[in-house]
C-alpha positions as CSV (number, residue, x, y, z in Angstrom):
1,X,23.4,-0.3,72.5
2,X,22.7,0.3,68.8
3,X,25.4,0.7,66.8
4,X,27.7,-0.6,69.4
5,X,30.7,-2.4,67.6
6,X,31.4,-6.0,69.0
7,X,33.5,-8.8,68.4
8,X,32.0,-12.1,67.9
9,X,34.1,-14.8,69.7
10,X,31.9,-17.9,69.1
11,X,31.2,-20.0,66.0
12,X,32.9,-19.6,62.4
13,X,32.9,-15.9,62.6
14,X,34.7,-15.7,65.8
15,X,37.1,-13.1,65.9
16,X,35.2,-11.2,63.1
17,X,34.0,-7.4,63.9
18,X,30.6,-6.5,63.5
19,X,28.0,-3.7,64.5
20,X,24.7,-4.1,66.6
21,X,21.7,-3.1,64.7
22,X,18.4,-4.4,66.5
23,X,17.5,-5.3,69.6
24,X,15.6,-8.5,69.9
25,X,15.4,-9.1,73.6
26,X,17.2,-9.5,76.6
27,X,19.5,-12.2,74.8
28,X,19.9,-11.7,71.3
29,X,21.0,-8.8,69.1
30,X,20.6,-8.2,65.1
31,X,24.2,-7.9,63.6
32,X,26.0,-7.2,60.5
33,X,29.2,-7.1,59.2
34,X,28.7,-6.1,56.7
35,X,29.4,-9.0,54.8
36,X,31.4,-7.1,52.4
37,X,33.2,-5.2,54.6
38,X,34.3,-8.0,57.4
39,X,32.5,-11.2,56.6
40,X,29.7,-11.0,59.0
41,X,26.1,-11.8,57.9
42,X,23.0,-9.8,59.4
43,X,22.0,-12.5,61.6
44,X,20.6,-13.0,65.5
45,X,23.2,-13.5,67.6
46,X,23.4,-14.6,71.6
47,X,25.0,-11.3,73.5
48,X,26.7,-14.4,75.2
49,X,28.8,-14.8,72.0
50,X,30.0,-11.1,71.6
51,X,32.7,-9.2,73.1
52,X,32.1,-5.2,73.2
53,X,34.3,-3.0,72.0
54,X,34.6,1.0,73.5
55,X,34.0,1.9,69.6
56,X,30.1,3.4,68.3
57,X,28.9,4.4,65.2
58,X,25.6,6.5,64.7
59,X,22.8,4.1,63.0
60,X,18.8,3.9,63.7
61,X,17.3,1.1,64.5
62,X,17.4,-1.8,61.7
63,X,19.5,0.0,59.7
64,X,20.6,-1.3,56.0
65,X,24.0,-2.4,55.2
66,X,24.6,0.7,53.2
67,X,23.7,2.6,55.8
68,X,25.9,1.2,58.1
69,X,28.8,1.0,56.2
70,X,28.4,4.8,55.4
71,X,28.4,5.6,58.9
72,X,31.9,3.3,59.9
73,X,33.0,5.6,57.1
74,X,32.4,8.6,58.9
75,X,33.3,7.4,62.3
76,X,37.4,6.5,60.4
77,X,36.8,3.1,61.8
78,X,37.4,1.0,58.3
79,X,41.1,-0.3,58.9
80,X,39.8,-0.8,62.3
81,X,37.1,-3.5,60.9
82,X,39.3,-5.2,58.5
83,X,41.6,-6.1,60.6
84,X,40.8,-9.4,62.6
85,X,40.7,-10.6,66.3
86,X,42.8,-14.1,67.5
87,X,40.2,-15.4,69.9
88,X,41.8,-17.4,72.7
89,X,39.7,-19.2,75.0
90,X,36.4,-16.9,74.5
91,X,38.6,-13.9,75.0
92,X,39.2,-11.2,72.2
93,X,43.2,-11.1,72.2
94,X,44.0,-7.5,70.6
């Protein structure tokens, strides 16, 4: 599940991308944007509040924002994160 990218679709960052980065326990995940790149803040987050995308990049566990920004490079996936997601009713909307 690290390194799975997601889609939050709850609170002011809904409809922002972001990547998983830590598992806390069986309800909340570390995420991160990264800020620079969509927004998102390294914060805990409830899976409740995420949508999953099909999309992984390669990242160890607790990985830096550098690091993970290197490796959406890699994977081609950076026009992929800048663009945003309309949220309707909880739903992703792509």
């Amino acid at each position: 599940m690290i390194g799975r990218v997601c889609v939050k679709v709850a609170g002011r960052e809904a409809g922002k991308k972001c990547v998983i980065v830590s598992i806390i326990d069986k309800n909340f995940v570390l995420v991160t944007g990264p800020k620079s790149l969509t927004g998102v803040k390294r914060r805990r987050v409830n899976v409740m509040h995420l949508a999953f995308t099909p999309y992984t990049i390669d990242i160890k566990n607790d990985a830096s924002d550098e690091e993970v920004l290197k490796a959406i490079e890699k994977a081609g996936l950076m026009e992929y994160f800048k663009k945003g997601v309309r949220i309707k009713e909880g739903i992703p909307v792509l």
